[in-house]
C-alpha positions in Angstrom: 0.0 0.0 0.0 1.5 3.5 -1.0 -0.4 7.0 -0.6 2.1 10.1 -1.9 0.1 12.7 0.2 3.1 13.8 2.0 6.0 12.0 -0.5 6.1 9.0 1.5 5.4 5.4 1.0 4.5 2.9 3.4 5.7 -0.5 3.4 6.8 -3.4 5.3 9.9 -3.0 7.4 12.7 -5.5 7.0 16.0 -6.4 8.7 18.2 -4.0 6.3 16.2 -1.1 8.0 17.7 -1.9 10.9 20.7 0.7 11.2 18.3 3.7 10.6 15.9 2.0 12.9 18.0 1.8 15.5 19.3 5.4 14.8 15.7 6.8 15.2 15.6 4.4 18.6 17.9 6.1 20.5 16.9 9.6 19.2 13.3 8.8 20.2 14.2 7.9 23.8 16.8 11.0 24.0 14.3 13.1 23.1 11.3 11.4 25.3 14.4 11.9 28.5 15.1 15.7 27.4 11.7 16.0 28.3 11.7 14.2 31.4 9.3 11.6 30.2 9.6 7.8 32.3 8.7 6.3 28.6 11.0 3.9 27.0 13.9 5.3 29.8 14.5 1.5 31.1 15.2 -0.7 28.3 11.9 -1.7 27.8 12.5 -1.0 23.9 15.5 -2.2 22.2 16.5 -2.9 18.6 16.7 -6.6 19.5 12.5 -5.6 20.2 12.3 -3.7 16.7 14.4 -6.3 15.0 11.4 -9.2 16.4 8.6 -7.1 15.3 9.7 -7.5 11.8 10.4 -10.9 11.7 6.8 -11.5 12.9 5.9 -9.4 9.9 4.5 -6.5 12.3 7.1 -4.0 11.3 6.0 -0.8 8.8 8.0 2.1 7.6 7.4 4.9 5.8 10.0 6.4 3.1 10.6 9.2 2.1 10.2 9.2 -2.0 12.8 11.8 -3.2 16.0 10.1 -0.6 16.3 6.3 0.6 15.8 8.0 4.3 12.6 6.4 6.4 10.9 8.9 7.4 8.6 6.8 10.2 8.1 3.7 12.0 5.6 1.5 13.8 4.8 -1.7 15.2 0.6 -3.2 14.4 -0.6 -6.3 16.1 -3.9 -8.0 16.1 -3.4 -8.9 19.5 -1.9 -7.3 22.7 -2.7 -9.0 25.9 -2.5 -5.6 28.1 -5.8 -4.3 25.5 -7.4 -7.5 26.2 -7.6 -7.3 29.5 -10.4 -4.5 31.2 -8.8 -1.2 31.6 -8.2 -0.1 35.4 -10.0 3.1 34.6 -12.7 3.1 31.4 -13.2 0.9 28.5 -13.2 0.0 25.1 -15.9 0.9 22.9 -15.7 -0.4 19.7 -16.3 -4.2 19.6 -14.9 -6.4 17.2 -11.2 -7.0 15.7 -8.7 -3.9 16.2 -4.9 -3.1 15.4 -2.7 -2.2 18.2 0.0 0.3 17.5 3.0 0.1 18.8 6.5 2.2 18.9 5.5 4.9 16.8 8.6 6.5 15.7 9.4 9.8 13.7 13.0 10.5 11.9 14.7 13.6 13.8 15.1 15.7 10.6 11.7 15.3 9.7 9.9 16.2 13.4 7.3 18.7 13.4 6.4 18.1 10.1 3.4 15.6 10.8 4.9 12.2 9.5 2.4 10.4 11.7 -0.5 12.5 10.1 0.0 10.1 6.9 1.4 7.2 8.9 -2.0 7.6 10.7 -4.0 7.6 7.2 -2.2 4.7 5.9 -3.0 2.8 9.0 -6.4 3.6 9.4 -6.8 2.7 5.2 -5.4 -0.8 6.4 -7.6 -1.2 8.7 -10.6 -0.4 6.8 -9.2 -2.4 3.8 -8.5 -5.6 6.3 -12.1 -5.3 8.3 -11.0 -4.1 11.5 -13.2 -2.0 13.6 -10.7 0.0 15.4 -7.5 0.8 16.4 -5.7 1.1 19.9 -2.4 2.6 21.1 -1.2 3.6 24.6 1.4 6.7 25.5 2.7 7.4 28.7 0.7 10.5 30.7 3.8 12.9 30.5 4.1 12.2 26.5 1.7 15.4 25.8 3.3 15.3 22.1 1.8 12.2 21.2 -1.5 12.8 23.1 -1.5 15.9 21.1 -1.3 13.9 17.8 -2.8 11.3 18.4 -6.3 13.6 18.9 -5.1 15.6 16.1 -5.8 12.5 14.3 -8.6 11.9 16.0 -8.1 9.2 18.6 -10.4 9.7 21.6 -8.4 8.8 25.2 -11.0 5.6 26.8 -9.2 4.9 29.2 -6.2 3.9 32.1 -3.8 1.1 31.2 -1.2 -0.3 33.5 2.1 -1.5 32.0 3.3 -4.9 33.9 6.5 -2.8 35.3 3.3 -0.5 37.3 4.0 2.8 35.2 0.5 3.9 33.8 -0.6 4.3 30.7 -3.5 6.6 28.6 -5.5 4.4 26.4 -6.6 5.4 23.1 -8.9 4.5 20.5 -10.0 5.3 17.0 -13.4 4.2 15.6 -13.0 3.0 11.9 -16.4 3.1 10.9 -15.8 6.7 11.0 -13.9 6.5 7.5 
């Protein structure tokens, strides 16, 4: 699947990625400690993590079409046990099958130029193409840059999630039947 709205073109992510992926990695949890944010501090996302995500075939990027740079990154699952399970605050809302997204990712030279507007489209597109109702993603409560995209995309916050380390999490969801 390719859309060109913004010059980039999504596709699945594979093991040659890796250097750039791992680049973007360690800028993404940099940035997330320059602004004193708990998320992804601890080692609870590595390469060795990115690297298993596209193995499993769960791995997307997003290229930029005028340079061989990617320009975003994600993780989407059918499954995540922690979504499965109620909410400690709030709930769900949209029954049926849903794509969890997972370590969203943005290239430092292209921040602030809302990547994850069309990563968001071409996910939402996928879903709809692929019959799922909705989709789900968590972000720490001190990561007001993603809240902040994620409405401007039109997620609406459900609920409370607890990692299994204890550190909370906002819940998010996005009705496909919207589209």
């Amino acid at each position: 699947m390719s859309h060109i709205n913004m010059g980039l073109a999504l596709r699945g992510s594979v093991e040659g990625d890796m250097a750039q992926l791992t680049g973007m990695l360690e800028d993404a949890i940099a940035l997330l400690a320059m602004n004193n944010i708990d998320q992804w501090q601890k080692g609870s996302i590595s390469s060795e993590i990115l690297l298993d995500a596209i193995r499993h075939d769960q791995g997307f990027v997003w290229e930029q079409h005028d340079t061989t740079g990617i320009a975003g990154f994600c993780v989407l699952d059918t499954y995540d046990e922690l979504y499965e399970e109620n909410l400690a605050k709030g709930e769900w809302t949209i029954e049926g099958p849903y794509l969890a997204i997972h370590r969203v990712m943005v290239s430092q030279h292209l921040r602030g130029r809302k990547v994850t507007t069309q990563m968001f489209l071409d996910i939402k597109k996928m879903g709809v193409v692929n019959n799922i109702a909705s989709l789900r993603i968590d972000t720490h409560p001190d990561n007001v840059m993603m809240q902040k995209t994620l409405k401007r995309n039109g997620f609406v916050r459900t609920g409370l999630l607890y990692m299994p380390s204890g550190s909370p999490r906002y819940a998010y969801e996005f009705d496909l039947s919207q589209i």
